[in-house]
C-alpha positions, 0 to 999 in steps of 0.5 A: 500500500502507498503510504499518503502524504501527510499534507492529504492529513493536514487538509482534512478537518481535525477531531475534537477529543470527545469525538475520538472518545465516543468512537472507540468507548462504545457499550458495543465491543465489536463496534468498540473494536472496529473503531479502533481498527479504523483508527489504527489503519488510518494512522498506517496510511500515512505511515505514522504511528497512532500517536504522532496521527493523534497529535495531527488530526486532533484539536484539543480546542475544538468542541465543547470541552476544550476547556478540559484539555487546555495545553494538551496536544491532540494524543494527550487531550485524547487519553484524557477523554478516554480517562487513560492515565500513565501515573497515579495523581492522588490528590486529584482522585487519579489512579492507574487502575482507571486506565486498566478499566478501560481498556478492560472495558472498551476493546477499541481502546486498547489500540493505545495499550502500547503508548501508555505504557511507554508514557507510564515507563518514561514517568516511572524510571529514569535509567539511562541506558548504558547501550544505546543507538543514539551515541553511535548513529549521526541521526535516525530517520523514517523513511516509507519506502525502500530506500538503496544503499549510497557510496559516497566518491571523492573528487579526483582533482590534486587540489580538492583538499585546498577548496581555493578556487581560481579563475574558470577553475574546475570546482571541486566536487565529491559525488553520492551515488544510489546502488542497487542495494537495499538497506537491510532492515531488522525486526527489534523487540518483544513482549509481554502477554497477560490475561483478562482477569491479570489486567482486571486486578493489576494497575498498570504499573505492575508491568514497570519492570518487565516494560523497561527490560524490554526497551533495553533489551530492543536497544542492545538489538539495535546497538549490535546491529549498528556495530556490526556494519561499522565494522563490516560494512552494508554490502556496498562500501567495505569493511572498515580499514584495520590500523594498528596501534603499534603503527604510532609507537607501540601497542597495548592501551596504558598509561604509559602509551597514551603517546600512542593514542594520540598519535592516533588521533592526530593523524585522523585528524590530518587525514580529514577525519578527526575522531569525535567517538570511539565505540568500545567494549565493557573492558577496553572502557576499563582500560580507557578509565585507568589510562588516565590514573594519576600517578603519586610522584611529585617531581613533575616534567624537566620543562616544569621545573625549567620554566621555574627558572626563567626558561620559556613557558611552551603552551601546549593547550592549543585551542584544536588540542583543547576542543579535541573532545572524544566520547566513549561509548560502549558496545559489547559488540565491539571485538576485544583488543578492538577500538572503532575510532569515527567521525560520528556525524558522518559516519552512520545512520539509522533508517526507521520503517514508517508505521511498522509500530502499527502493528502492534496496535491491532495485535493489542485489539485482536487478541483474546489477551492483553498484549504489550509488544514493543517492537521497531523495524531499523536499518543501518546504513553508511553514509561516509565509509571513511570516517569510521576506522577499527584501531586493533590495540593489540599489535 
């Protein structure tokens, strides 16, 4: 199916809330439950999710409770309408049993069963996840449709490298180009199924724990999958080049070789590609933390104590040293002994299939139990093949 142009949505005429609420709380299950398929697939048209669908279609100050949902967005205004909180607020008589009621009550309603527990998740835990996607990726974006793989040409011309331009001289150029190869995309994540009479005498935030193991489960997916073509490619641009770091002195990641390392990364920085990430396993980060263990001797450096006597102060805090920053990230799928080294803002992106939520949504209507599943179709691509390079740190 052909996924509409959201300007299709945008001339439409936008819902009140209350309106929204009596199509999916009807007192008929069936007719509750084809409300909110036709919700669902109306939001799948448009290769959007049903909240983001929500947000665009609905007016929260259209109709005649507006009032209620003054500083709501369309999705907000319309899980208050429908009396389907993510938190318990006791003073104001909330309770989180209330959303369990009406989903129980009103099976079109359960179309947004997954987004209120991702809002109860987001409210109740602030866990950062020491794994996660957006540390690796230059930025992530949803396509609705296939979209090819790119390899990235550098321009051919001596003085490419120089961007000074003389008179009817040729303008240097670099060049993408589309292959014939697709991104690969992967289905991420999982579930939890519960039944009937659990989601009767539950609330909701019973389901906190096993709701947050999921989404970092979905995000260490993700993060392998991202590893995985930085260092072997995407089936068009080849792996990545192998350096060793003993090519900048000597191997091994010590205190004493620091040298080494920056050495390295002076000479990514001459070459174009100055190194804003290295991505790393859960013990070359160890390795890393101790590098830079103070030491116990206080008799400083020669140059030190020669400045104390008159001799030249050389500063070497040089503005580029200075704003040199480098971040390390961890993937435990990086190989041991092995550093990924990147331009992060040119190296990868994560490409996110349009609506492939919505299928959970009518899982959540359809099944004879109540169904939680958090699931994300993602592909990786890269954009600039040689803004990323594996440092081996063991040769």
């Amino acid at each position: 199916m052909a996924i509409r142009p959201l300007t299709d949505l945008m001339k439409k005429d936008r819902l009140s809330p209350d309106e929204v609420a009596a199509m999916l709380a009807n007192d008929s299950p069936s007719t509750s439950a084809e409300k909110g398929l036709q919700l669902v697939a109306e939001a799948a048209s448009y290769g959007i999710s049903l909240r983001d669908y929500l947000v665009l279609h609905v007016a929260p100050t259209k109709g005649e409770g507006a009032a209620k949902y003054t500083g709501l967005n369309g999705y907000e205004a319309v899980k208050a309408a429908l009396n389907l909180p993510h938190a318990n607020d006791f003073e104001q008589g909330i309770t989180l049993q209330a959303a369990a009621n009406t989903f129980q009550t009103y099976t079109g309603t359960r179309a947004l069963f997954p987004e209120v527990i991702d809002d109860m998740l987001k409210q109740k835990t602030r866990m950062e996840q020491v794994e996660n996607i957006a540390s690796i990726v230059s930025q992530s974006r949803t396509v609705d449709q296939v979209e090819m793989i790119t390899t990235y040409v550098e321009d051919d011309s001596a003085d490419r490298k120089q961007y000074t331009i003389s008179e009817m001289g040729r303008v240097p150029v670099r060049s993408v180009r589309t292959s014939q190869n697709v991104v690969n995309f992967g289905k991420r994540g999982s579930g939890i199924e519960m039944s009937y009479e659990f989601n009767r005498r539950a609330s909701l935030d019973i389901l906190t724990p096993f709701a947050a193991r999921i989404v970092r489960e979905t995000e260490l997916s993700k993060v392998a999958a991202a590893t995985a073509i930085l260092i072997n490619g995407d089936n068009v641009n080849a792996a990545a080049a192998v350096v060793n770091l003993s090519t900048y002195g000597a191997a091994g990641i010590s205190a004493a070789n620091f040298k080494s390392l920056a050495k390295f990364l002076m000479a990514r920085a001459k070459a174009g590609y100055p190194v804003d990430t290295l991505v790393v396993n859960y013990d070359m980060y160890i390795e890393l933390m101790f590098m830079y263990q103070p030491t116990l001797s206080g008799n400083g450096s020669i140059p030190a104590a020669m400045e104390q006597r008159g001799a030249p102060a050389i500063q070497t805090n040089v503005s580029f040293m200075a704003n040199m920053g480098v971040n390390v990230v961890i993937s435990s799928a990086v190989p041991a002994g092995k550093i990924i080294a990147m331009s992060k803002m040119e190296c990868l992106e994560e490409l996110i299939e349009a609506g492939s939520d919505i299928s959970e949504n009518e899982r959540s209507i359809k099944n004879q139990v109540v169904t939680y599943i958090k699931t994300e179709n993602t592909g990786y691509k890269l954009a600039i093949p040689e803004a990323r390079v594996v440092l081996d740190t063991t040769v």
